[in-house]
C-alpha positions as CSV (number, residue, x, y, z in Angstrom):
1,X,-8.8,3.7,16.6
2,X,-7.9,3.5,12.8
3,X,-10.3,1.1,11.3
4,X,-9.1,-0.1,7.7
5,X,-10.7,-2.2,5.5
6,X,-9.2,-5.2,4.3
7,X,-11.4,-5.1,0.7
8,X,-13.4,-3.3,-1.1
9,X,-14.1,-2.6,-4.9
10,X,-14.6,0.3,-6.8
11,X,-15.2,0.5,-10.7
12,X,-16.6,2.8,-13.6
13,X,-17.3,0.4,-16.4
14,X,-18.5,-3.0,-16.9
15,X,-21.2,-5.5,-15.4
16,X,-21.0,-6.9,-11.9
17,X,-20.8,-10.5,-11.0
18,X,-24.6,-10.8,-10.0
19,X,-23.7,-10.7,-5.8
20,X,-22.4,-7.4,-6.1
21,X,-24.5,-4.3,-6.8
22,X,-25.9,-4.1,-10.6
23,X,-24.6,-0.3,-11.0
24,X,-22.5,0.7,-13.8
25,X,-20.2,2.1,-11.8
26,X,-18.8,2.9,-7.9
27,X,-16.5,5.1,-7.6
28,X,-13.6,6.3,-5.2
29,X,-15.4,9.3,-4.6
30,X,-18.9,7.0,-3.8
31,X,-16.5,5.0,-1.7
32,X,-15.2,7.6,0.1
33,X,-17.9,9.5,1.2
34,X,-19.1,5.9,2.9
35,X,-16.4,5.3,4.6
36,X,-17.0,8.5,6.5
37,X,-20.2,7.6,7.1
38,X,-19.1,4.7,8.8
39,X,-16.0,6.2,10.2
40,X,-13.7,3.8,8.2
41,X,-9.9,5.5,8.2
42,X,-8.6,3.7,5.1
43,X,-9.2,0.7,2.7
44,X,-7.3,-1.7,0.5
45,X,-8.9,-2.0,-3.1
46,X,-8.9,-5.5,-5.3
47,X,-9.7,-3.7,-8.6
48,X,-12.6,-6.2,-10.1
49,X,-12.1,-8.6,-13.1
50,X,-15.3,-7.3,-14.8
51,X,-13.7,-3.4,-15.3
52,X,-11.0,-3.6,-17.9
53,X,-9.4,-0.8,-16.3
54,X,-10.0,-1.9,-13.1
55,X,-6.0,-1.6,-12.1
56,X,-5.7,2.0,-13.7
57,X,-9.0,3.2,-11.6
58,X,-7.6,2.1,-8.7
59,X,-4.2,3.7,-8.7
60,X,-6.2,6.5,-9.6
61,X,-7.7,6.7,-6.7
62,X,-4.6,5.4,-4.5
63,X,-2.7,8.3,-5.7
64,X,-5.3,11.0,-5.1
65,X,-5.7,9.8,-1.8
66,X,-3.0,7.9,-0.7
67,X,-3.0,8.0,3.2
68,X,-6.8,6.5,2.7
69,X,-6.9,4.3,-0.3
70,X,-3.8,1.3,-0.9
71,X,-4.1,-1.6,-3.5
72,X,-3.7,-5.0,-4.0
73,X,-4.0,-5.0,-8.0
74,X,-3.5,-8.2,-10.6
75,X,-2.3,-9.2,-13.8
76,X,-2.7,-12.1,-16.4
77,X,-0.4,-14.5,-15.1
78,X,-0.7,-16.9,-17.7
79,X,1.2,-14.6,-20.2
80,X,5.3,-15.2,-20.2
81,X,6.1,-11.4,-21.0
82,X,4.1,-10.6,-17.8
83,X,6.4,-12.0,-15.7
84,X,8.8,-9.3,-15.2
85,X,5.8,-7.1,-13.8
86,X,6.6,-8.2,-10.5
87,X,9.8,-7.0,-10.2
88,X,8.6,-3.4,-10.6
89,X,5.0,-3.8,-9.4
90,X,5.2,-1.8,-6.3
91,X,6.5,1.2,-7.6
92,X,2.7,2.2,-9.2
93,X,1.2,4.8,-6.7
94,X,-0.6,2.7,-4.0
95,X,0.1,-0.8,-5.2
96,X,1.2,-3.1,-2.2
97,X,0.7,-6.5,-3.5
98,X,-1.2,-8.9,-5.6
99,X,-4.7,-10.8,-5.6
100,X,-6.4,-13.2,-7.5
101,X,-9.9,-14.5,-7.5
102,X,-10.3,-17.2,-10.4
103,X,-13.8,-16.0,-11.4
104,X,-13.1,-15.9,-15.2
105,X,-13.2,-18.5,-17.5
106,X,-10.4,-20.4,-18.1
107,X,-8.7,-19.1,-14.4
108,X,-10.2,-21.8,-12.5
109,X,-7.4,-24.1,-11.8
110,X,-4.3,-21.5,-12.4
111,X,-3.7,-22.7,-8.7
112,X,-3.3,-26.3,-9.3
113,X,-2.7,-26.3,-13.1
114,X,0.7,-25.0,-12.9
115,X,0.0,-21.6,-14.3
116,X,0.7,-19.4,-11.3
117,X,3.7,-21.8,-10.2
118,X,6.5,-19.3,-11.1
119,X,4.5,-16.8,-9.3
120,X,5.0,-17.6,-5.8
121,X,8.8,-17.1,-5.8
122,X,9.1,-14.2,-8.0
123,X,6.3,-12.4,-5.5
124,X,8.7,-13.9,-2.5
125,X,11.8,-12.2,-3.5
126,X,9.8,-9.2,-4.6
127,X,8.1,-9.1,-1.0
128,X,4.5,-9.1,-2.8
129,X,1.9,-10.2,-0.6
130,X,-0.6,-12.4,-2.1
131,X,-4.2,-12.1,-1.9
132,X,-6.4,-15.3,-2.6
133,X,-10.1,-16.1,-3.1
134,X,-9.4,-19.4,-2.7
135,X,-12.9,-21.7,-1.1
136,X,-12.2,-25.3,-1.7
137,X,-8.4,-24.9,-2.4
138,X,-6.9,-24.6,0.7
139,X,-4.8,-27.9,0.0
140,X,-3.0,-25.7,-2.6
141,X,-2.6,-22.8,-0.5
142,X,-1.0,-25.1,2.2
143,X,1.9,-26.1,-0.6
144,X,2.3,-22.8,-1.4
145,X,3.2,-21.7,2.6
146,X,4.9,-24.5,3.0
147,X,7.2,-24.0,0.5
148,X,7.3,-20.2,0.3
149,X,8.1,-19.3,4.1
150,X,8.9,-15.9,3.2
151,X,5.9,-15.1,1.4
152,X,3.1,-13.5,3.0
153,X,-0.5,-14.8,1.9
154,X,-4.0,-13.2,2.8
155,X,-6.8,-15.4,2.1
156,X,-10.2,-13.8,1.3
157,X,-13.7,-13.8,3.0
158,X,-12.7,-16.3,5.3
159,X,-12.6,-19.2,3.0
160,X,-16.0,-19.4,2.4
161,X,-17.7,-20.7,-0.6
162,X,-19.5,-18.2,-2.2
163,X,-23.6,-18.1,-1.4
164,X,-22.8,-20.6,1.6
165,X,-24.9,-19.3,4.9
166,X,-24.8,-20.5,8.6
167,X,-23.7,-23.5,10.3
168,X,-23.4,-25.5,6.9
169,X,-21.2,-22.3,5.7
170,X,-18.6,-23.1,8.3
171,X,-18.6,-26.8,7.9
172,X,-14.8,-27.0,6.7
173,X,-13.6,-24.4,8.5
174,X,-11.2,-27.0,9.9
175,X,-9.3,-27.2,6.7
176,X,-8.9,-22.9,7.0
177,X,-7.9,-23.4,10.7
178,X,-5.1,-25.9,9.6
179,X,-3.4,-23.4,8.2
180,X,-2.8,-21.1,11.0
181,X,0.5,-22.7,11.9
182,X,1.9,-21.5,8.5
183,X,2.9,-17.8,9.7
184,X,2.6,-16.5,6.2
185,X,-0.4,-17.1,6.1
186,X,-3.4,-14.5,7.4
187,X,-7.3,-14.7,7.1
188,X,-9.5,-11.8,5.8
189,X,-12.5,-11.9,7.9
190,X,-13.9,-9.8,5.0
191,X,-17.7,-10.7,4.1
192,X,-19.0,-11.6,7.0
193,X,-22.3,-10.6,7.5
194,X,-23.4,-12.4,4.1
195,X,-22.4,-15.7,5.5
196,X,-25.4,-15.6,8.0
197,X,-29.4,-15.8,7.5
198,X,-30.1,-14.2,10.1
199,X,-30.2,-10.4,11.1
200,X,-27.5,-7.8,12.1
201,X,-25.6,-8.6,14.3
202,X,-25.2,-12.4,12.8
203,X,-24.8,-14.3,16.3
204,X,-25.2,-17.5,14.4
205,X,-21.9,-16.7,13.0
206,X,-20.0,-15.3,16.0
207,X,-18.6,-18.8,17.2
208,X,-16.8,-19.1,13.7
209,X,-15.2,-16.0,13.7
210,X,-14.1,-16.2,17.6
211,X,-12.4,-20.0,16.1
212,X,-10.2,-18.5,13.0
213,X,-9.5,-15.5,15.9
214,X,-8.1,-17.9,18.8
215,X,-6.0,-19.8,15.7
216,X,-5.1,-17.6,14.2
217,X,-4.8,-14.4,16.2
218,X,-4.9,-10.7,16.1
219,X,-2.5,-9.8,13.7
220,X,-3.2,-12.4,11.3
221,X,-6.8,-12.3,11.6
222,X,-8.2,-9.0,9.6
223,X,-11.6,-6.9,9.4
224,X,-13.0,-6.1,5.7
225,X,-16.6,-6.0,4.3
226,X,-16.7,-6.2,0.1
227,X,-18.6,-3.9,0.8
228,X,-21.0,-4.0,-2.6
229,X,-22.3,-7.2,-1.7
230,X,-23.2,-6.8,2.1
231,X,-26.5,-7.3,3.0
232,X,-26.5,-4.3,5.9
233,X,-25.2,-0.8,5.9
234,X,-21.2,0.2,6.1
235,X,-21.6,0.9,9.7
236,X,-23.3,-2.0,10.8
237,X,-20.1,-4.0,9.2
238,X,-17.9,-2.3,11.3
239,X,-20.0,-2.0,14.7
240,X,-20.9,-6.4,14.0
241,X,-16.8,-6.6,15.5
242,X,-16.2,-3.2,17.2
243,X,-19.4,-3.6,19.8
244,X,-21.1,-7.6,19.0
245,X,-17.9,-9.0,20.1
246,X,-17.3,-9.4,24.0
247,X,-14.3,-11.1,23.3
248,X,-12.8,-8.8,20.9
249,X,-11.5,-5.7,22.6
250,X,-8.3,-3.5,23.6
251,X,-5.1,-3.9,21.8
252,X,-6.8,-7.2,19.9
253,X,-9.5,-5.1,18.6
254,X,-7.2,-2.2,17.4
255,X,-4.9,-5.0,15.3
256,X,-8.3,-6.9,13.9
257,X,-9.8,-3.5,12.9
258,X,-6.4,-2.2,10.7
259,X,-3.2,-1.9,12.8
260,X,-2.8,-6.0,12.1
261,X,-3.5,-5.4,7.8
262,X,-1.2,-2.7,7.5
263,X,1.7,-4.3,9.0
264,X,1.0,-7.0,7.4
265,X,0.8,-5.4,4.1
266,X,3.6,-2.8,4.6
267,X,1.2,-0.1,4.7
268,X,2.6,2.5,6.2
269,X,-0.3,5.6,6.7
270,X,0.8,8.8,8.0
């Protein structure tokens, strides 16, 4: 079984934001030699906002090792000569889409501002899927399916707010659940073992992830750590769904664990 995850971050300058490990630097080669410890195939990288040449490392990487390592990269969307970026974005070596996470200063409400509102049909006719970190804004994410059928949009860590733990985590997981009868629309279960208190393998947490699961299903439903801010090892990230799941198994497993991202995607590994 190919397991691929759905998002990890590697970087060789700046400072973390505080969740993430306080090193200087994590590189491909770092990453890589993890993911074979873990027995992880492949992984999509969201280059970080604090490495100014967070894009360039990633494609980097993406080109050395292409069958293992795709991207979904960003730019400043709030710039006007930007805009044609989109047309050509895919043809950098590994890039397969878009994210954005809102964590600098001044990005907080590009989703409901109107910033990013020319956006979501250049990236539909461009056949850009968009990544989104996106807890408490699920309202705008719903206008954006709605109104942009054709674009595919991958929503990170489940929703969750960041630091939130436990039942109290999940409270509005109702509002991510809504949006499983938008068909664009797919759910990182990225993250997950941070979102419970308690220890490996996070039962407290299992009934939430079976709910986004049965709404959403297995190929729009997709397994991914962030791996620099999990509070276990790589493998125990991957064994939490491959062996703590009863439920998740056979063809469903195979789709959750990386088959269901790189269709998704347009990810097409050798």
């Amino acid at each position: 079984m190919q397991i691929v995850d759905a998002q990890v971050h590697i970087w060789t300058s700046g400072t973390p934001v505080h969740i993430h490990r306080q090193v200087s630097a994590y590189t491909k080669d770092e990453l890589l030699r993890d993911m074979d410890e873990a027995g992880v195939s492949a992984a999509l990288l969201h280059p970080p906002s604090w490495d100014v040449r967070a894009n360039e490392v990633a494609i980097e990487a993406a080109r050395d090792n292409p069958d293992r390592l795709a991207i979904l990269g960003f730019f400043d969307v709030s710039r006007p000569q930007n805009r044609s970026l989109v047309e050509t974005w895919k043809a950098q070596p590994g890039m397969l889409g878009l994210r954005f996470a809102f964590l600098q200063q001044g990005q907080e409400n590009w989703l409901v501002d109107g910033t990013m509102d020319w956006l979501w049909s250049a990236a539909e006719r461009a056949g850009l899927p968009v990544g989104l970190l996106v807890p408490n804004r699920l309202k705008a994410v719903e206008k954006i399916a709605k109104n942009h059928p054709n674009l595919k949009l991958l929503i990170d860590h489940m929703a969750r707010p960041r630091g939130s733990k436990d039942g109290a985590g999940f409270a509005d997981l109702d509002d991510l659940l809504s949006l499983a009868k938008y068909p664009n629309v797919a759910v990182k279960a990225t993250g997950a073992p941070s979102y419970s208190s308690e220890a490996y393998p996070y039962r407290n947490i299992h009934e939430y992830i079976q709910r986004i699961f049965d709404k959403f299903g297995p190929e729009r439903m997709f397994w991914g750590t962030d791996i620099t801010r999990m509070p276990c090892s790589y493998r125990q990230c991957v064994t939490m769904f491959t062996d703590e799941l009863p439920w998740l198994k056979g063809t469903d497993l195979e789709l959750v664990m990386g088959q269901g991202l790189c269709k998704w995607i347009g990810w097409r590994r050798t």
